[in-house]
C-alpha positions as CSV (number, residue, x, y, z in Angstrom):
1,X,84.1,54.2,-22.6
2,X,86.3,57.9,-23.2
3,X,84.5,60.4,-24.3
4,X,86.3,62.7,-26.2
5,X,85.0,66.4,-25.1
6,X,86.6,69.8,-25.4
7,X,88.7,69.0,-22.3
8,X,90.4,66.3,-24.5
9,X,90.7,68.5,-27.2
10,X,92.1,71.0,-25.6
11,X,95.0,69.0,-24.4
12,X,96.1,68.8,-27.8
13,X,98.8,71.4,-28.9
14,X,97.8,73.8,-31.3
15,X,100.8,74.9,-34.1
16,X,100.2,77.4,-35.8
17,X,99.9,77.6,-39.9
18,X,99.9,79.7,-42.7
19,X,99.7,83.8,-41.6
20,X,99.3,82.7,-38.0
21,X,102.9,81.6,-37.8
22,X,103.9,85.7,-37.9
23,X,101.4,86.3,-34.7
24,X,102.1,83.0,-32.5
25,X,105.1,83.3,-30.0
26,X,108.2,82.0,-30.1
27,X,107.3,81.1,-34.0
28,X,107.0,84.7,-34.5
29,X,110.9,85.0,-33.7
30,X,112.2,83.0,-37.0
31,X,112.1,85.4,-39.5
32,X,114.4,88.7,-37.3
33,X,116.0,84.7,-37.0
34,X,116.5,84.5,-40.3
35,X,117.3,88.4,-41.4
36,X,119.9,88.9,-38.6
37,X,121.3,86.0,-39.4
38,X,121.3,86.5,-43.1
39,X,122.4,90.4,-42.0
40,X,125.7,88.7,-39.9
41,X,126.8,86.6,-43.2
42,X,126.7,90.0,-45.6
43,X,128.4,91.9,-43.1
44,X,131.3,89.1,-43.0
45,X,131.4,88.6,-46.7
46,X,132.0,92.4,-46.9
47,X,135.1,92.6,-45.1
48,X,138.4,91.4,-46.1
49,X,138.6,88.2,-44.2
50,X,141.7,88.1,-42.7
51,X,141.2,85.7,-40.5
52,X,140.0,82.6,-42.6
53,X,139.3,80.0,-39.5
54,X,137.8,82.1,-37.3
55,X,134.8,84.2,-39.9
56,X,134.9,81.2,-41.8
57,X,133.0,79.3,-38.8
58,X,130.7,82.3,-38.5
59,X,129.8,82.2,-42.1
60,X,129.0,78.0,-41.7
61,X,126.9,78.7,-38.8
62,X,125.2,82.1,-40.2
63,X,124.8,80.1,-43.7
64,X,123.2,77.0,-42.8
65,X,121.1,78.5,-39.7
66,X,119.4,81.3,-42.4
67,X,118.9,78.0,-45.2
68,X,117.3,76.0,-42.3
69,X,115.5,78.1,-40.1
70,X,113.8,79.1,-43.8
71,X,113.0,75.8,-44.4
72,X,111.3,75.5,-40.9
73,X,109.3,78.7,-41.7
74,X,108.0,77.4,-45.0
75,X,107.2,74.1,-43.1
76,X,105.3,76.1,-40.5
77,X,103.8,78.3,-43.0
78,X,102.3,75.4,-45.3
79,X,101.4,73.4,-42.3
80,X,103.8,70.6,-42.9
81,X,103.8,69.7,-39.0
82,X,100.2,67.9,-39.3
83,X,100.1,69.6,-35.7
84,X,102.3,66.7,-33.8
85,X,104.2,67.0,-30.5
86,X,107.1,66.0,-32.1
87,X,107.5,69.2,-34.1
88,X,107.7,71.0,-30.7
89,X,110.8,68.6,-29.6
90,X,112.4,69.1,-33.2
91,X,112.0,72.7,-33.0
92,X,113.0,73.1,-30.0
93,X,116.3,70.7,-30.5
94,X,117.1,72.8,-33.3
95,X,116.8,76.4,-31.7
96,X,118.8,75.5,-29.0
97,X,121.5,73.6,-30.9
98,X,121.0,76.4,-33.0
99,X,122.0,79.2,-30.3
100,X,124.3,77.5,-28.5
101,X,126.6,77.3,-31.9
102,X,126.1,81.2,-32.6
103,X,127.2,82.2,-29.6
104,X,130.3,80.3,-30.4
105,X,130.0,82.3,-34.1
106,X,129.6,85.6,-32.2
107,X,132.0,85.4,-29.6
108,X,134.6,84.4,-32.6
109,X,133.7,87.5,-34.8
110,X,133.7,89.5,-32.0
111,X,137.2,88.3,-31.5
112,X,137.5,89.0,-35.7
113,X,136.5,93.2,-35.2
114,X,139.4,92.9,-32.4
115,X,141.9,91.8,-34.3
116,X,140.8,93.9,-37.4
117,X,140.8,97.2,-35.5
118,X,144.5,97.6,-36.5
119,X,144.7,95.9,-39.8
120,X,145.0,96.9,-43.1
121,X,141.9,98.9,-44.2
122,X,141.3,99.5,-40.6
123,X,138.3,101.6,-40.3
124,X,136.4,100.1,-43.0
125,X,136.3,96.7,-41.9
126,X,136.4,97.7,-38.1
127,X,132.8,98.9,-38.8
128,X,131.4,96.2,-40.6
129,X,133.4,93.4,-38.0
130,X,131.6,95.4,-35.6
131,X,128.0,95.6,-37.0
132,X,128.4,91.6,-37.9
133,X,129.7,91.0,-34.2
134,X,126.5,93.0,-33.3
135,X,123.9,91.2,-35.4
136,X,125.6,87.8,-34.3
137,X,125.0,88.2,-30.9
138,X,121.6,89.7,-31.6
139,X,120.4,86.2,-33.5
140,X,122.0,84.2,-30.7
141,X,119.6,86.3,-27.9
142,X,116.9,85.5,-30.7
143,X,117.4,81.5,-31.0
144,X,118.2,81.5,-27.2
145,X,114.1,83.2,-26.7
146,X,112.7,81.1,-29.5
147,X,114.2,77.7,-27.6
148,X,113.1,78.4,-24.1
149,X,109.8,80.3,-25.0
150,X,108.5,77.0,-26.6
151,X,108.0,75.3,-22.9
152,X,105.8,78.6,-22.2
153,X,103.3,78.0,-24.8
């Protein structure tokens, strides 16, 4: 007969909920998440798209990671995980999905503030391109910490 003793209890992994969400790592990463990310989609609304295809991917990506990654927050934050393992997995899945289709965002809207460096209303949307190229690649180094931080907890 098991006894079940603090060594058994111990064993059990601990999510966080409510407040604690903003002080546990890699949690602690979805909301910069989630405001760079929300940052790149402004910046890319802003400019004169002139290139449709390539800043309309960013937008999808940017769009749907914000609207998801916020649903995961208020999941975490009204403790909707019931603490299970398989939150870790899901999580985890999703941030490194997640990264691995910004960096294909950023490395398009970086080729976007190229190509607009020249283009009509040059300096204005230069700048934003560029800020929006920055902030993408920013939330990509963010989703890239919160996916391999997880197997650190």
């Amino acid at each position: 007969m098991a006894s079940v003793g603090p060594s058994a209890a111990s064993t059990q992994p601990v999510l966080p909920s409510g407040p604690a969400v903003f002080k546990t790592i890699p949690y602690a990463f979805i909301l910069p998440e989630i405001v760079c990310g929300t940052w790149v989609w402004i910046l890319v609304a802003a400019t004169s798209v002139s290139l449709p295809l390539l800043q309309g991917w960013v937008m999808y990506v940017s769009l749907t990671s914000c609207l998801i990654s916020l649903l995961l927050l208020l999941s975490y934050l009204l403790g909707l995980h019931r603490n299970s393992e398989n939150w870790k997995v899901l999580d985890s899945l999703y941030h490194g999905t997640t990264a691995i289709l910004y960096m294909s965002a950023a490395v398009l809207q970086a080729n976007a503030t190229i190509n607009s460096e020249f283009g009509t209303n040059a300096p204005l949307n230069y700048q934003l391109n560029s800020a929006a190229s920055f902030f993408a690649f920013l939330t990509t180094f963010l989703y890239i910490l919160h996916a391999f931080s997880i197997y650190y907890q």
